[in-house]
SEKOL-340408 format. One record per atom (N, C-alpha, C): x, y, z. Coordinates in Angstrom, 3 decimals. Each point is the difference from the previous one (the first is absolute). Layout:
% residues N
+----------+----------+----------+
|        X |        Y |        Z |
+----------+----------+----------+
|        X |        Y |        Z |
...
+----------+----------+----------+
//
This chain:
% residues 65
+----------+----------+----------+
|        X |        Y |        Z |
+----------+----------+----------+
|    0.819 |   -1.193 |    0.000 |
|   -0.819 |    1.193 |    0.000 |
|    0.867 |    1.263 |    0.000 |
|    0.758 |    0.020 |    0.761 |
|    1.531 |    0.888 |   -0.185 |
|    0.090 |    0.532 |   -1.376 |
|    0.400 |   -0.646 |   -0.638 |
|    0.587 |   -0.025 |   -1.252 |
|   -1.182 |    0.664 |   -1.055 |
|   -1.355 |   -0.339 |    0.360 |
|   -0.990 |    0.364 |   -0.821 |
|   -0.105 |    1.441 |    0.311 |
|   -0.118 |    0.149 |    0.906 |
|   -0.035 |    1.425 |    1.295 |
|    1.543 |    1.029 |   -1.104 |
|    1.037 |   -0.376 |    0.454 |
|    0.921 |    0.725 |   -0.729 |
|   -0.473 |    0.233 |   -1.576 |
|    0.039 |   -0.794 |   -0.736 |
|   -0.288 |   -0.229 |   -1.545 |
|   -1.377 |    0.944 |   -0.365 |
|   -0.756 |    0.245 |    1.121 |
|   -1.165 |    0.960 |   -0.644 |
|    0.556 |    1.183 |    0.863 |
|    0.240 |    0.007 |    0.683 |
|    1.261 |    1.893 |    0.567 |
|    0.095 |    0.189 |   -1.648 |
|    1.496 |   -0.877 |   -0.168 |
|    0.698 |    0.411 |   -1.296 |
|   -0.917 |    0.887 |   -1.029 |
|   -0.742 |   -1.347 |   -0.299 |
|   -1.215 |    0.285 |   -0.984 |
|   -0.702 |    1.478 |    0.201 |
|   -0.211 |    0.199 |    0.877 |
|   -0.573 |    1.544 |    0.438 |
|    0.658 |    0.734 |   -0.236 |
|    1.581 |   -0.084 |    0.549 |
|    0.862 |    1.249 |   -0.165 |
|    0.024 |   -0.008 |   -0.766 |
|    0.322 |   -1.008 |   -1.724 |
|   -0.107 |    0.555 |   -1.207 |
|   -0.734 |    0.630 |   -0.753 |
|   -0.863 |   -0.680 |    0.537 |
|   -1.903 |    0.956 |   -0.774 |
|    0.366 |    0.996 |    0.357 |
|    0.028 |    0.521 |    1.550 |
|    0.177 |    1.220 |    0.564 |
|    0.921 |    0.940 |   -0.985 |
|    1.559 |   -0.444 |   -0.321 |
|    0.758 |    0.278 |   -0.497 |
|   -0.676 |    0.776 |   -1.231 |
|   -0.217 |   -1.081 |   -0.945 |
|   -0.398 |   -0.087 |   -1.494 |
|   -0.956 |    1.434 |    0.043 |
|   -0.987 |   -0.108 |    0.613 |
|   -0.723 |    0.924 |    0.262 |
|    0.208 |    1.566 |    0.092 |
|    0.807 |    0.054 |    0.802 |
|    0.838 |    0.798 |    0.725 |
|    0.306 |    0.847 |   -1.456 |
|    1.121 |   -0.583 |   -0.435 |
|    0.699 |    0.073 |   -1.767 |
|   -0.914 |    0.566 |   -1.073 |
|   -1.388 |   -0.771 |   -0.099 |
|   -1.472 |    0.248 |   -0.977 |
|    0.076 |    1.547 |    0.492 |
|   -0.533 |   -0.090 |    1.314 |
|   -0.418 |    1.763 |    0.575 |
|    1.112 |    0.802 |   -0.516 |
|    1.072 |    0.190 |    0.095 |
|    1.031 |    0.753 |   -0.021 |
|    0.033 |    0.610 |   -1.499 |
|   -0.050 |   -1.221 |   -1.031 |
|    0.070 |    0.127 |   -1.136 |
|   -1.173 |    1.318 |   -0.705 |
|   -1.708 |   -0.628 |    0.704 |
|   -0.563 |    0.574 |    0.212 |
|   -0.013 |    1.485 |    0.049 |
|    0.488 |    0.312 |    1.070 |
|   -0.064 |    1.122 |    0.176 |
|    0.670 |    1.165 |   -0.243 |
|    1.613 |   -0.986 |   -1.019 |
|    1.095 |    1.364 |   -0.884 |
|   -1.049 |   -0.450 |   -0.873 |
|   -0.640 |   -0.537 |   -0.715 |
|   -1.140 |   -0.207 |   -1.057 |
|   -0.722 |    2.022 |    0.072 |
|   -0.811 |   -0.508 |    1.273 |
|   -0.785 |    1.086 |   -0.282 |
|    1.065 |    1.334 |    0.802 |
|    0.500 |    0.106 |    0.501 |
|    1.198 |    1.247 |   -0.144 |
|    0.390 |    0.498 |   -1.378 |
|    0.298 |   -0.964 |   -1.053 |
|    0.418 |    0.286 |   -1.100 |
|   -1.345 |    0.621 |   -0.373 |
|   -1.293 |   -0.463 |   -0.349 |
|   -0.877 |    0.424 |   -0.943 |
|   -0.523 |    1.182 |    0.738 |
|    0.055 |    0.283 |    1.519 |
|   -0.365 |    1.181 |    0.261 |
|    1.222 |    1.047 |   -0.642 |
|    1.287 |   -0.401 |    0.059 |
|    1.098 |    1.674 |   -0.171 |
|   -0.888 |    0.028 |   -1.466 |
|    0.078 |   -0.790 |   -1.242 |
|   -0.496 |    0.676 |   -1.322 |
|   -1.460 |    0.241 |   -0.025 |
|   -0.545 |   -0.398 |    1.458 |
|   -1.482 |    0.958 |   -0.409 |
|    0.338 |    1.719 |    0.458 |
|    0.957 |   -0.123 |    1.378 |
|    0.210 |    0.957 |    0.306 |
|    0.709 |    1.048 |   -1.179 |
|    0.797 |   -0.757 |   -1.205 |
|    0.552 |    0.951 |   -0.923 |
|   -1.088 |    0.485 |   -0.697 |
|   -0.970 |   -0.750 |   -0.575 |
|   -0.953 |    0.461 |   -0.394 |
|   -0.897 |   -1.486 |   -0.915 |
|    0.615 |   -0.712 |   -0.007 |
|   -0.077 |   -1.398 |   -1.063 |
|   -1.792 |   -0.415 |    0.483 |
|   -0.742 |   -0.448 |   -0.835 |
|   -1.525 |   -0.632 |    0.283 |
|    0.763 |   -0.665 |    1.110 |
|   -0.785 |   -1.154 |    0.848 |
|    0.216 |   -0.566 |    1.112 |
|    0.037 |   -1.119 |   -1.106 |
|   -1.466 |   -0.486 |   -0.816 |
|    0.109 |   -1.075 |   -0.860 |
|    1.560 |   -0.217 |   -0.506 |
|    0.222 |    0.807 |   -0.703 |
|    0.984 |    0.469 |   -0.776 |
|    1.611 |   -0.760 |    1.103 |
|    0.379 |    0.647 |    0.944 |
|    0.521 |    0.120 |    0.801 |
|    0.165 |   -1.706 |    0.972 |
|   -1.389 |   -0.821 |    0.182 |
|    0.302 |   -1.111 |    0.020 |
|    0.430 |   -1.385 |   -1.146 |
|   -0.075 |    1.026 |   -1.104 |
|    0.182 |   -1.528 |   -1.328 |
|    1.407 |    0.097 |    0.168 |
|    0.733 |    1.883 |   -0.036 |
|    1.328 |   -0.355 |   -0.189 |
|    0.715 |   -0.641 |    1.513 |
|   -0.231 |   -0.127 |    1.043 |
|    0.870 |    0.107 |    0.860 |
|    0.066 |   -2.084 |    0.114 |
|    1.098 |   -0.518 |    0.422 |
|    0.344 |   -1.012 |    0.045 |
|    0.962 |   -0.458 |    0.760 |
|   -0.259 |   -0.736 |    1.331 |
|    0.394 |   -0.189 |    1.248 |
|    0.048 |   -1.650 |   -0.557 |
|    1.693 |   -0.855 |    0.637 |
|   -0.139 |   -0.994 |   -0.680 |
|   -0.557 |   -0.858 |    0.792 |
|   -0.955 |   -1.104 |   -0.291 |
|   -0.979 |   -1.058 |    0.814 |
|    0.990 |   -1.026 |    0.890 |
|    0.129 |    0.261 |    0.726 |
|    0.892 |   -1.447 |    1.160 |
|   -0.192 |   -1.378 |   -0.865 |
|    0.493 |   -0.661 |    0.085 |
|   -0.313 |   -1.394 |   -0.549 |
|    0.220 |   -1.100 |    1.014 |
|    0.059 |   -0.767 |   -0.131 |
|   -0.448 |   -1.318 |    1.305 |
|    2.215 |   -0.210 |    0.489 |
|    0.350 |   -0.202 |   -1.423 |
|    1.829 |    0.232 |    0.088 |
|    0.357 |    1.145 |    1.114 |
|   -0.153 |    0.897 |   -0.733 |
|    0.273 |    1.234 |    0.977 |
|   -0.413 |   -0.007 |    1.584 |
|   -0.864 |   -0.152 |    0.221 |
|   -0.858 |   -0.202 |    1.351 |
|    0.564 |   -1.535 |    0.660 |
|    0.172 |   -0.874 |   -0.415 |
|    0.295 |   -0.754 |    0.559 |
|    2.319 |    0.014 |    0.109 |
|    0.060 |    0.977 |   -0.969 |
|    1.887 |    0.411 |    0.305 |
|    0.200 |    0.626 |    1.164 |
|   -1.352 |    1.191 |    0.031 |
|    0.402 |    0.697 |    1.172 |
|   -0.379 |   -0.314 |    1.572 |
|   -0.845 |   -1.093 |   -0.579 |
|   -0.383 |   -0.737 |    1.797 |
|    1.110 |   -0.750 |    0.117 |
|    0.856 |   -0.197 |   -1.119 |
|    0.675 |   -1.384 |    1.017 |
|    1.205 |    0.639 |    0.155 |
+----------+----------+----------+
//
């Protein structure tokens, strides 16, 4: 039971982790599309160009371990 007990911790802290990473990304996401609304850019406009790169399961699982 130990062992199951540890192995879903882990499991949490990574979700937690992974998560963690999604939000972050997130939110230079919309930092970026607010400065070019703030320049003046549509907002529409302003979210097609901006491009924050998507975590991938590699990445997320390099930086947990």
């Amino acid at each position: 039971m130990e062992a199951f007990t540890r192995h879903a911790g882990a499991a949490r802290w990574a979700f937690n982790h992974a998560l963690g990473m999604k939000v972050a990304a997130h939110q230079q996401w919309r930092r970026e599309v607010q400065a070019l609304v703030d320049q003046g850019a549509p907002e529409a406009e302003a979210r097609k160009k901006v491009r924050v790169p998507v975590l991938s399961k590699p990445h997320v699982q390099k930086a947990c371990g």
